[in-house]
C-alpha positions, 0 to 999 in steps of 0.5 A: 500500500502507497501514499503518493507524494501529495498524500492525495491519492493511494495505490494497493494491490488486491488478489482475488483467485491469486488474479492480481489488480492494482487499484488507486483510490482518491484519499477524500473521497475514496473514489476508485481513479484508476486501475489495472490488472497486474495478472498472476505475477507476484508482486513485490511493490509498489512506488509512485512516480509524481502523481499521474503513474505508478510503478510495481515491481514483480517477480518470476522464476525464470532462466536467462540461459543466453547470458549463461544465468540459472533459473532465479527470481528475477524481478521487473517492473511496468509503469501504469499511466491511468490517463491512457490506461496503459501499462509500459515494461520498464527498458521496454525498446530499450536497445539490448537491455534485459528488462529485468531489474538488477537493483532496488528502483529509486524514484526521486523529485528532481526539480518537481520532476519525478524521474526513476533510477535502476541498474540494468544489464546490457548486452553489449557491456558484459563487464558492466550493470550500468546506471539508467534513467527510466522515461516514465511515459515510454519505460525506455532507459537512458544510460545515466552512469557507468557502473562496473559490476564490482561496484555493489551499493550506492546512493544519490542525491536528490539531484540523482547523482550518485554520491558515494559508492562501494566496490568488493573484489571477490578474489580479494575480499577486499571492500572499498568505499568511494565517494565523489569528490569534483567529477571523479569517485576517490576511494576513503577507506577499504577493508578486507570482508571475507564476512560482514561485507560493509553496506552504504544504506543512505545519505547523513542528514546534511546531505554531506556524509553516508550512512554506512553499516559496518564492523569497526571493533577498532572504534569499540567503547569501554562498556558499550555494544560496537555501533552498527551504523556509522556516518562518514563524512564525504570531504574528511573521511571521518567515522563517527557513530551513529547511536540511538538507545536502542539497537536499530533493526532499520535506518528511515530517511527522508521521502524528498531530500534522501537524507537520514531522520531517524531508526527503528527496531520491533519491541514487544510493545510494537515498533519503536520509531526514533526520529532526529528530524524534530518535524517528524518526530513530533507527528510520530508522536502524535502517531503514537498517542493516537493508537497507544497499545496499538503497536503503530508502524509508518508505512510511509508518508506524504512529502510534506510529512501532512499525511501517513499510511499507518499500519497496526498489528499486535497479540490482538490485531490481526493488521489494519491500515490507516490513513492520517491527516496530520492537518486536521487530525483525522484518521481513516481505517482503509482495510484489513491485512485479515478479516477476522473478529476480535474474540478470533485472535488468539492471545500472545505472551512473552515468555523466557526460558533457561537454555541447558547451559544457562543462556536466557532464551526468549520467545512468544506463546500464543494460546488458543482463543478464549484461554486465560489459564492454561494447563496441560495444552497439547503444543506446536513449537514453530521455530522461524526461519533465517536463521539470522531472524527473530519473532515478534510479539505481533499478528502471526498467522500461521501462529494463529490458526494453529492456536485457532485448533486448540494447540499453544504455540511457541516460537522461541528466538534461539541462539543465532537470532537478531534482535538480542546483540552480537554476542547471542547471534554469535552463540549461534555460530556452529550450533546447527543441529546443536545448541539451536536445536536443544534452545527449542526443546529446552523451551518444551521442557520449560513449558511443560515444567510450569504445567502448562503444556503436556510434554507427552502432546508435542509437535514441531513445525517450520518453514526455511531453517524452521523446516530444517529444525523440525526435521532435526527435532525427529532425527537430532533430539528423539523423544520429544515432538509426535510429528513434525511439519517441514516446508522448504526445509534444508536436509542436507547441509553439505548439498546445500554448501556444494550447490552453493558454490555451483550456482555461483561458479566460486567454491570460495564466495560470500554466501559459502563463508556465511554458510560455513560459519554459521554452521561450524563447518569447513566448506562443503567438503566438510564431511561432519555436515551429514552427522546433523543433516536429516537426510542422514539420518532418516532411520533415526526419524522418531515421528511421522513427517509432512514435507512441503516444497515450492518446485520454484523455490530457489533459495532452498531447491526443492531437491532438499525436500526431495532426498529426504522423502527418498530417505524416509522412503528407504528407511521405511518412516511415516512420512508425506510429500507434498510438492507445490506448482508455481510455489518459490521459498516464500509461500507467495501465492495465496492458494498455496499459503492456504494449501500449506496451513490445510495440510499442516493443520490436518497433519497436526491433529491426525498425528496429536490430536488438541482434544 
């Protein structure tokens, strides 16, 4: 959902038999003013250009085999024009450009003329994934500046210029960051990233530095957590820390100048906006007060800072969409994210719990609608997924419809998650299939100390690394979950690695060091993978198994999901497979998210029963 620059107008997509139509509406009078079937692509966002135009991002799962690229998600755009109603390709007649994009699109005013920027690829430059700028009218591109394909980040001005840039060379690992200085870029400061590569997120809040993120331990503080985020002034060069009270999760700036006004992390009172920018922090504020314990977040506003989309969801709303006029102090609710009633959402609590080595392990549980008290509740535990990601005390819907058939749910931020500091992210290092799995069960036996839950009526459900940590549950921790639910799980670890490096052409990348890392392993050809790869050890599975998988999936293939089910097979285990058409890594599509929440739903009480 997207305010346009005046806050006048509003733009959102809605889905009806996974047929998608963009629909824009008039703010005042709630009149439709435009509209276009988008199809079934998936579509990823939406952004407007001035007034008069609209601009949605799609993706699809394709190969581009005459440029030597795998199947992917790769993603394009189309522009909208409501007075033609018309729909344009962006690099549509452009000349030898593939008209897909290979970078965030950025829509800036420019002099009160909006014009879009992208990176692109064309044909004729291998070397290069240069600069366009997009013509709104026709979405043909116009080089607008050479770019290298060693260069990763960079940000504009309002102007459109790029400012600063970063360049990683893979072979050396080393990271530089370049900013504009007269007519040229001149390199200011470099460093050796064979991990935490540095990333430029924005312009400072004068317009004269780059908000960068990065690890400087050479600038740690007595006492202090390292800073995360860091200003670094374009004529000098000099790092200086950028820090609120909190750890931010995300860095917020300006709709028209770019430049930096604030930071913002998820709490478990909802979302916790900080902003520099006096004029903005004073309408949060007003934000603030207007949904107290409603857990408010910005969507985004108007230029003039006058109007905001504001979204709500917590333990007791499932998603609401408004929109404010900060002028006359108005508040219009515009739609639900679900349509359910307020006796149909299940509570949620923050719960934490002693790991067995004594790490504090903090998570959500979320109790069937109606229970105040509970005892003896069967249980789902539903790790997320990331692993480098945290849950939050807000409207989960997968959580929700499991409480909805009576089960309590537990999602546990393990070890290795974000959220918690670098030191609890880092006790994850090396602990798949180890520590992380053990926090979950440890979380099992927590609950059912307390009575809450009964330790004999236990399932495991998750999706990503939540797949891979339901099936290590089966194989890895026996005698503790009934069944177990994996959708776009990994199953072998060391396959994972290895395809890693193949799609990528290097045995030695980013991806991989992360990987390795994180799972205390020595590359792909380190043979101790199998010992905690469910695909390994499918006798040892301890309770029926559902596996579901998108066949379009490129960030887990589907080839996990399908060794696994060869190995249960052989191994003689209880188990199903259920492999989803059309379906990518995040349960995109609405038939096939209802599809996997059926199946899991009917999974869960044939194998442990709430009643």
């Amino acid at each position: 959902m997207e305010l346009s620059p005046s806050g006048k107008r509003l733009a959102f997509i809605t889905v009806a038999d996974e047929d998608r139509t963009l629909v824009l509406l008039d703010v005042e009078s709630r009149a439709q003013i435009g509209g276009a079937s988008v199809g079934r692509a998936k579509v990823r966002d939406l952004d407007w250009i001035g007034e008069d135009r609209v601009l949605v991002t799609t993706s699809s799962s394709e190969a581009l085999p005459e440029i030597g690229l795998i199947e992917t998600e790769w993603f394009a755009a189309q522009i909208y024009n409501p007075a033609e109603n018309k729909i344009y390709q962006v690099f549509e007649g452009t000349r030898g450009v593939l008209p897909y994009l290979f970078d965030n699109i950025t829509v800036l005013d420019v002099d009160g003329t909006p014009q879009v920027f992208v990176r692109g690829y064309a044909r004729a430059n291998p070397e290069r994934m240069d600069l366009f700028r997009i013509e709104p009218e026709t979405g043909r591109g116009r080089l607008h500046e050479v770019m290298g394909r060693q260069v990763t980040d960079y940000v504009l001005d309002a102007t459109g210029q790029s400012v600063a840039q970063s360049e990683y060379d893979r072979a050396s690992k080393v990271w530089k960051l370049m900013v504009r200085q007269g007519g040229s870029f001149k390199e200011i400061w470099r460093t050796t990233a064979p991990l935490d590569r540095p990333y430029l997120v924005g312009l400072g809040m004068q317009g004269d530095s780059v908000i960068v993120g990065a690890r400087r331990p050479d600038m740690s503080q007595p006492g202090r957590e390292d800073a995360e985020y860091f200003d670094v002034n374009f004529a000098t060069g000099a790092w200086r820390p950028v820090r609120f009270e909190f750890r931010p999760e995300a860095m917020m700036f300006h709709p028209v100048t770019r430049r930096f006004i604030g930071a913002a992390r998820s709490t478990d009172n909802g979302r916790q906006i900080v902003l520099t920018d006096p004029n903005a922090g004073n309408l949060w504020a007003r934000v603030q007060q207007a949904f107290t314990g409603k857990a408010p977040d910005l969507v985004n506003w108007s230029n003039d800072l006058q109007k905001a989309v504001v979204y709500t969801a917590s333990a007791s709303d499932p998603g609401t969409y408004y929109v404010l006029n900060f002028a006359n102090g108005s508040a219009a609710r515009i739609g639900s994210a679900y349509d359910l009633r307020p006796e149909q959402v299940a509570a949620v609590r923050s719960v934490e719990y002693p790991a067995a080595d004594g790490l504090k392990i903090h998570g959500y549980l979320t109790l069937p609608p109606g229970v105040e008290n509970p005892r003896g509740l069967p249980l789902v535990v539903m790790p997320h997924g990331g692993p480098e990601a945290h849950d939050t005390m807000t409207f989960d819907f997968q959580a929700q419809a499991v409480a909805s058939r009576g089960y309590a749910v537990l999602q546990p931020n393990f070890r290795g998650s974000t959220g918690y500091g670098d030191a609890f992210r880092e006790a994850g290092y090396g602990e798949w299939g180890r520590k992380m799995q053990t926090d979950l069960s440890d979380g099992v036996r927590y609950l059912s100390e307390q009575g809450i839950v009964d330790p004999k009526r236990v399932c495991i459900v998750g999706g990503s690394y939540g797949g891979y940590a339901a099936l290590a549950g089966v194989t890895l921790d026996p005698g503790v979950y009934r069944c177990a639910v994996s959708w776009a799980g990994v199953t072998d670890l060391r396959r994972m690695l290895r395809d890693e490096a193949r799609d990528t052409g290097y045995n030695d990348n980013p991806a991989l060091r992360y990987w390795s890392r994180f799972m205390g392993a020595d590359g792909f050809g380190d043979n101790s993978l199998d010992d905690r790869s469910p695909a390994f050890l499918a006798a040892r599975a301890d309770a029926p198994i559902l596996l579901l998988h998108g066949r379009d999936d490129h960030v887990v293939p589907i080839v996990q999901s399908r060794v696994m089910a060869d190995a249960l097979r052989k191994a003689g285990k209880p188990y199903e497979f259920i492999e989803m058409n059309g379906e990518d890594h995040w349960l995109s599509r609405s038939d096939t998210r209802e599809q996997v929440l059926t199946e899991m739903l009917r999974f869960l009480q044939t194998h442990n029963p709430p009643n």
